[in-house]
N, C-alpha and C positions, 0 to 999 in steps of 0.2 A: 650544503649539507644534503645528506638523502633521506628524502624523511622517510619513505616506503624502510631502507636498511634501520634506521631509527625505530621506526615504530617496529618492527620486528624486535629489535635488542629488545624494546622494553615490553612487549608481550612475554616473551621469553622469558623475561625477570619477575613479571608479575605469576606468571603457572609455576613458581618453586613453591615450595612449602606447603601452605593452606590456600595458595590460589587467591583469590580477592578477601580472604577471611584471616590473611596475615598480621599482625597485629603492625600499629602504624602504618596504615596503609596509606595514609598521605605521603609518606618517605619512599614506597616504594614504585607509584607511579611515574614517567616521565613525562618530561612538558608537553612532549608531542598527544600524548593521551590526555595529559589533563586538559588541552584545547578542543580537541576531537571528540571526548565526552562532555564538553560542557562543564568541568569541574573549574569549583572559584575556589579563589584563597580561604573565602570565607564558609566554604563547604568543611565539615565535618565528618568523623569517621563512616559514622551511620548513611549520611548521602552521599561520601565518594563510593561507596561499597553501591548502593543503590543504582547510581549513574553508569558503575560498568557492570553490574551485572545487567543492567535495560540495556545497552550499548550493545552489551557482546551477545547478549542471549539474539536481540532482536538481529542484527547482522548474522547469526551460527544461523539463521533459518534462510539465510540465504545457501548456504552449503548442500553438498550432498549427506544424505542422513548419516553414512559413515563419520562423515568428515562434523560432521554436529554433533553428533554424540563425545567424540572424544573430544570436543573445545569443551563439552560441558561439563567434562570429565576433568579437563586437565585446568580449567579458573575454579573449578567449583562452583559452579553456578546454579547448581541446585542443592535441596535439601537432602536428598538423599544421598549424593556424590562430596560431601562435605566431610572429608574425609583427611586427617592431622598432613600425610604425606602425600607426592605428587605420584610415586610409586603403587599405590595403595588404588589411586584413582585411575590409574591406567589398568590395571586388574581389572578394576570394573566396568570400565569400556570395552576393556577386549572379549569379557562375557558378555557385553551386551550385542556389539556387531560379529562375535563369533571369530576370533581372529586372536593372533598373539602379542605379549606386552610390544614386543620390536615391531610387528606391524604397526599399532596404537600409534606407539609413538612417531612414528615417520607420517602417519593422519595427523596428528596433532601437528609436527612439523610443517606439511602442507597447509592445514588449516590456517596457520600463523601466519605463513605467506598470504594466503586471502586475504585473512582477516584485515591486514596491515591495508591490502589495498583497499579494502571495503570502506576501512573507517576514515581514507582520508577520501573518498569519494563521494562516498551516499549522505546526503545530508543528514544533521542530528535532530532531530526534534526539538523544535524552541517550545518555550515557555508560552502559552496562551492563555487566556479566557475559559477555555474547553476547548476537549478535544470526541471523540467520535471513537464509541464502544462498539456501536454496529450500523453498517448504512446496507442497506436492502435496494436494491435498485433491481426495476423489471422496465426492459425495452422490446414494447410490440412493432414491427414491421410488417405484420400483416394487416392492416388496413391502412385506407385510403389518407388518415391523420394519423400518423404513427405519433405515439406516445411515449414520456421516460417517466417513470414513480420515483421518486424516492423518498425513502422512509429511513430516517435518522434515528438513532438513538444515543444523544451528547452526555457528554459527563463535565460537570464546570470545573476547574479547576481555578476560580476564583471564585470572595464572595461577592454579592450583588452582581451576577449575568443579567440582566434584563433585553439583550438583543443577540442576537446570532449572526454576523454576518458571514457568507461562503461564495463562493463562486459561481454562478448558473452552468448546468452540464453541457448548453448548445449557448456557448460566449458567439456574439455578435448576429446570431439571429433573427431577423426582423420579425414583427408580425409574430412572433414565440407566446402562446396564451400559457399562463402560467397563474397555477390555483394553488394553493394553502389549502390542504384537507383538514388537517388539523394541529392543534399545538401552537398555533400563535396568530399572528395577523402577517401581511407581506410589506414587508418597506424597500421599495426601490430606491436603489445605487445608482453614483454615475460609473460609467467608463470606457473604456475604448469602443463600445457599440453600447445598442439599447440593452438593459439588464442585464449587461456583464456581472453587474455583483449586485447580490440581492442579501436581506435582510428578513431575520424572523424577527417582530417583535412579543417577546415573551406575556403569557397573560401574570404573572409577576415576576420579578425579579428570585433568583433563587439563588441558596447559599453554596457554599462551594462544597463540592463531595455531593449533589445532585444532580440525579439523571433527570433525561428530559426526552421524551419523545413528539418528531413531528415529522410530517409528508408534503412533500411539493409534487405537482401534478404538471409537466411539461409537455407541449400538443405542439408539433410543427407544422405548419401552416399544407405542406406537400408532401408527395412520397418519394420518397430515397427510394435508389436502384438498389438490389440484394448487392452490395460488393462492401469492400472497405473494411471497417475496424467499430468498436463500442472499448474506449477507453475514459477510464474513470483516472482525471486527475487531481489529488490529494493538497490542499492548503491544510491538514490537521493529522496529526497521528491518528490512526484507523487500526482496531485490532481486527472487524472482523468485515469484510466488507464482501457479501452475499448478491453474484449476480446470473439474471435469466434474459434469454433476450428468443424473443417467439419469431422467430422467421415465418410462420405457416407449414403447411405441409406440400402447399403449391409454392413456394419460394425456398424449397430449403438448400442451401448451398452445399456442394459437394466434402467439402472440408472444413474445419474449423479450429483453431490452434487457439491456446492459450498463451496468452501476453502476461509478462510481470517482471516487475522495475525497469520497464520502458523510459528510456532517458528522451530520447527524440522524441516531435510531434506526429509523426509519423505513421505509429504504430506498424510502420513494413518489419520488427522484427518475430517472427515465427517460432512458438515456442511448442509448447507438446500437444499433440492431437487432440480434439475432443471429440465424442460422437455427437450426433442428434438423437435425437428421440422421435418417436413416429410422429409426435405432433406438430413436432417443427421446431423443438427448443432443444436449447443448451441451459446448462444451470453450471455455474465457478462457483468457487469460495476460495478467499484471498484471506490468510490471516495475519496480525503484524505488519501493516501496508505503512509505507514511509512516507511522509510527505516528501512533493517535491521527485517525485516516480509515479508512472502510470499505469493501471492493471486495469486488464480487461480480456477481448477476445478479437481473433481475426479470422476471417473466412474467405473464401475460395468465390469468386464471382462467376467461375464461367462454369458451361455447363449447365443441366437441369436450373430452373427456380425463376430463368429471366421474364420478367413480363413485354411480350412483344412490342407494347405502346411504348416502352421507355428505355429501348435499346442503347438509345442514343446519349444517355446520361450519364454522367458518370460522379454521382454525389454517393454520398455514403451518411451510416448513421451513426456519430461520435459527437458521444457527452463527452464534454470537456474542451473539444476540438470542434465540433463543427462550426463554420461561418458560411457567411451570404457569399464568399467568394468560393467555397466548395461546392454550389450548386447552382448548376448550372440553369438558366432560363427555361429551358425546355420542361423541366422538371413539373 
């Protein structure tokens, strides 16, 4: 069977009428979606409606804005485009990107083909303990102990959380001094290297439907050459995930691209420009970040920014990614 042609039909069959607001809306999903979204037998009208409109809204933001609008236009997926016919909802997308119903429609067409392949690709969000409203991260490279911040802010999605466990942003590096500012105590994990997975434990347990805010403070032992990548990779659905990374104004690389839903560990893929700033920074904002993909930023090594003593190196500075085998001794 083809599931790509599959899930197309049944995209297809779900944008007639009311879009996900159809009535029996368990009847009109197919199996391929009900997998793909996460939908159980034991799901009900109100959360199968729930499940695709998170599913399809959070993948439409993968689209071009064209191409988002009218998916949003033609499931219904919001409150204002909630609209009896599918007719009716193409009107309104074609006032909104300026364009006519026949156009719409052949976006909407397009879209569906994405869509189909998005959703058997990009992972779903599983069910957790919490997950992550907003993470703040600032990475300095201009000094001699480069630094990562991060400042979480979780929401439980069970009751009694009393620990946090997550992933450290520099997995497997040694000698890594790592401080709790605030929001709880530190409980060290085992795993493939020293604090690969670390631990908040909470000053109480809290019920579910609470936020909670806390900061870890990461110090690398040495300095990274200005080259490379700062990719944040995600174990938690992330709506909004805020990033600055201070090269200096004596290191600033000549380029800088933004990275998002980087599937490889890599980060060699090159996405849209970004400037600097005179002081040597970049600032992103990623919203909707999926677990199991990586966002962040890559920049340009050569040219202005090198420091002469460490020509010779070729480490880089990547939360998430970096290890003892990416930096070299010289360093």
């Amino acid at each position: 069977m083809n599931t790509h042609r599959e899930l197309v039909r049944e995209l297809r069959s779900l944008r007639k009428g009311r879009g996900v607001y159809n009535g029996r809306i368990g009847e009109r999903i197919g199996p391929n979606l009900r997998v793909l979204c996460g939908i159980t037998e034991d799901d009900g009208p109100v959360t199968i409606r729930g499940k695709l409109i998170s599913r399809l809204a959070d993948l439409s933001e993968h689209l071009p804005e064209d191409m988002r609008v009218s998916t949003v236009a033609a499931f219904a997926l919001t409150t204002e485009v909630r609209l009896p016919l599918y007719q009716d909802r193409i009107l309104w997308a074609a006032a909104r990107i300026d364009r006519d119903a026949r156009t719409v429609r052949r976006r909407v067409d397009d879209a569906i083909d994405q869509l189909a392949e998005l959703v058997a690709t990009t992972p779903c969000a599983t069910a957790g303990a919490w997950h992550t409203a907003e993470l703040h991260v600032v990475v300095t490279l201009d000094r001699l102990q480069p630094e990562v911040l991060e400042q979480y802010r979780i929401v439980t999605d069970q009751d009694g959380v009393h620990e946090l466990d997550f992933m450290s942003p520099l997995a497997g590096q040694r000698r890594l001094e790592v401080d709790v500012l605030y929001g709880g105590t530190l409980q060290e994990r085992g795993g493939a290297g020293p604090r690969d997975r670390l631990a908040i434990a909470l000053p109480e347990p809290l019920p579910r439907g609470r936020s909670h805010d806390f900061a870890v403070r990461f110090r690398l032992p040495r300095l990274p050459v200005m080259r490379s990548y700062v990719v944040q990779a995600l174990e938690h659905p992330c709506e909004l995930f805020d990033l600055r990374v201070r090269f200096g104004r004596d290191r600033t690389p000549p380029h800088v691209w933004t990275l998002r839903d980087v599937r490889e560990k890599t980060g060699s893929q090159h996405g849209h420009q970004h400037p600097v700033d005179r002081a040597g920074e970049v600032h992103l904002r990623f919203r909707r970040l999926l677990p199991g993909l990586s966002y962040g930023a890559r920049w340009d090594a050569g040219g202005a920014g090198r420091d002469r003593h460490l020509d010779n190196c070729t480490c880089g500075a990547q939360p998430g990614l970096l290890s003892d085998e990416d930096v070299p001794d010289a360093c």
